[in-house]
N, C-alpha and C positions, 0 to 999 in steps of 0.2 A: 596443378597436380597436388595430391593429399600426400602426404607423407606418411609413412607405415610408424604405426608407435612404439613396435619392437627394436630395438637396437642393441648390437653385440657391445658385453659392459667394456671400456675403456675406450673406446672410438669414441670421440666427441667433434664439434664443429670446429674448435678452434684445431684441434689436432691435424685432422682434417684440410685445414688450410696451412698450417705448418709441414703438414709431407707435399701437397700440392707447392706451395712454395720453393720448396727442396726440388724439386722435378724437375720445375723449371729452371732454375738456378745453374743444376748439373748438365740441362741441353740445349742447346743451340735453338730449338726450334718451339714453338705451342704447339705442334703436336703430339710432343714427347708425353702433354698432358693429357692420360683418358680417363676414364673411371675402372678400367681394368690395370691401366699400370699403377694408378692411385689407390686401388682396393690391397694390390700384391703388397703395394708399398707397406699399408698398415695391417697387414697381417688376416685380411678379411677378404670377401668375395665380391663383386661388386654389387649384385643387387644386393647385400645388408647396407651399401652408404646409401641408399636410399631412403634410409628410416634417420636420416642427417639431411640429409640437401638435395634437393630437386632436380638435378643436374650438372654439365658441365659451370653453365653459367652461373650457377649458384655458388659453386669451389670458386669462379675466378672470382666473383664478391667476395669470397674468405680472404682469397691471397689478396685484392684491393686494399681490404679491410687492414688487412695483418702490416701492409707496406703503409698505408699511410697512419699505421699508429708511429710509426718511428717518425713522422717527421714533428721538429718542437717549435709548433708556433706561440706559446708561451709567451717566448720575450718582445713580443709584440705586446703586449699586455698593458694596456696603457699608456705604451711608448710614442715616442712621435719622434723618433730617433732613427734616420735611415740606416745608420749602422744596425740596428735590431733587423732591420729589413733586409740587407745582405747577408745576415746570420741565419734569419728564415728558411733564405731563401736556397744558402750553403746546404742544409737540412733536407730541405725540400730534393734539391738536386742529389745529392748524394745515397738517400731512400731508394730513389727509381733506377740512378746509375750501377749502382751495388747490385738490382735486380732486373737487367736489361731485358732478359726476355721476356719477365712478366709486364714489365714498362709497355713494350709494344702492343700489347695487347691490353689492356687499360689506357694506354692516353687516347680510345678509339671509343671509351664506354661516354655513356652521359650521366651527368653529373646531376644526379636526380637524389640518392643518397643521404642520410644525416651524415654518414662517416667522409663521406668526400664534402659536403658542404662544408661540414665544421672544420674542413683546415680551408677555405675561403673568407667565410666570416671573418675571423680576427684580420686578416689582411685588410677587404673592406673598409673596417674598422679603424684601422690603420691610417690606411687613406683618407678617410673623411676624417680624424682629428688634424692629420698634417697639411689638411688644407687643400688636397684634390679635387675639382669643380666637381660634385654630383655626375653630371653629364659626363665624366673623361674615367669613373670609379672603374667602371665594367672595362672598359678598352686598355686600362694601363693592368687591370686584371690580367685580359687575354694577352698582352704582350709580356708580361713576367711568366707567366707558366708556357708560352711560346720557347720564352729565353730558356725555360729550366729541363722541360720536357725534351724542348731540341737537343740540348745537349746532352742530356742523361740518353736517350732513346738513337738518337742517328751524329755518333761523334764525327766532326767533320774531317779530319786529319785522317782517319781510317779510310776516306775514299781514296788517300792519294798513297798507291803500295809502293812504286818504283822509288827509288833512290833520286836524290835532286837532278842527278846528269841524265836520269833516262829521260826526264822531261825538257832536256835542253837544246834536241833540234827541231823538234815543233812546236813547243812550249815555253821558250827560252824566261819570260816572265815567272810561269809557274815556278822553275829551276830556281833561279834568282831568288825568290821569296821561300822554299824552300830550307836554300841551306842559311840563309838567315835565322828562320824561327827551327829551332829545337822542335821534332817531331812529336815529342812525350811532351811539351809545353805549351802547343797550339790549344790545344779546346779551354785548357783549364784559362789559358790568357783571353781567349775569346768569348770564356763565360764572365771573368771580369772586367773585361772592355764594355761587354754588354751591361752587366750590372752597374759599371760605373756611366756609363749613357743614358741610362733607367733612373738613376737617379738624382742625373742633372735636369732632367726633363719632369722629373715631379718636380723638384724646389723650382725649376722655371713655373710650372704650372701654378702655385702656390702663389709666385709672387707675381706674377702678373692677375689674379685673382684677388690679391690682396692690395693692389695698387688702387 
């Protein structure tokens, strides 16, 4: 589709994905995002965002865009230091968690993109100085953004609403572990169990490649 080359002055793309951003932010759902609540949004009509972006799909590449500038793979930068990797990866999680509802509906795009590559690369990169077998690069890839995306997108403590005792005559397990972990403490202790498993399993990989 051609894009019309008139556009009303102050509407820009980035803007554009900052009120789309905002939409979703304020509702529960992606349908809250259309091009008619998004046009009201900035002050305009909907067919003028058309001399901007080619449709739905093309807004939810701004909001991609605009959320994965926030995350800083930086200190990856020559590192070979998993602690840089846990910091990454804090970043990483925290970007998509902050912006749940646009999460769910981006961790479902592919990753065909420069702006979504390039927070891959440096990880990659990562990986191959700190000694990852070539062969295991891709798969220890899909298991950290497994780890990061799960948790930012579908928190697991939110499936369980009752209180520890309603779970305690048909569930009497579930109960028990319950009033054990702190409800407000489960995801974030299970994004660092995870993280800390992640990265016993690369230094294991390392050294048995280096044996």
């Amino acid at each position: 589709m051609l894009l019309r080359t008139t556009a009303r002055p102050g509407v820009t793309r980035e803007l554009i994905g900052e009120a789309a951003l905002a939409i979703l932010d304020e509702s529960k759902s992606e349908s809250a995002l259309t091009m008619r609540v998004l046009a009201a949004r900035l002050g305009v009509q909907a067919p003028s965002l058309y001399a901007h972006v080619s449709g739905i799909d093309d807004v939810i590449t701004l909001v991609h865009r605009r959320i994965n500038a926030g995350i800083d793979t930086s200190v990856l930068a020559a590192s070979e230091d998993l602690g840089d990797l846990r910091i990454m990866a804090r970043s990483y999680l925290n970007c998509y968690r902050n912006h749940h509802v646009a999460a769910t509906i981006i961790v479902s795009r592919a990753i065909n993109e420069d702006y979504a590559l390039a927070i891959y690369e440096p990880i990659a990169a990562f990986f191959e100085r700190f000694g990852v077998p070539a062969p295991s690069i891709m798969p220890v890839m899909a298991l950290l953004d497994s780890l990061v995306l799960g948790s930012a997108v579908e928190p697991f403590s939110a499936g369980f609403i009752g209180s520890a005792q309603s779970y305690d005559a048909q569930f009497p397990a579930i109960g028990r572990a319950l009033r054990s972990s702190p409800r407000k403490h489960i995801d974030e202790s299970g994004f660092e169990l995870g993280m800390t498993a992640l990265c016993a399993m690369i230094e294991q990989m390392r050294d048995i490649a280096g044996s």
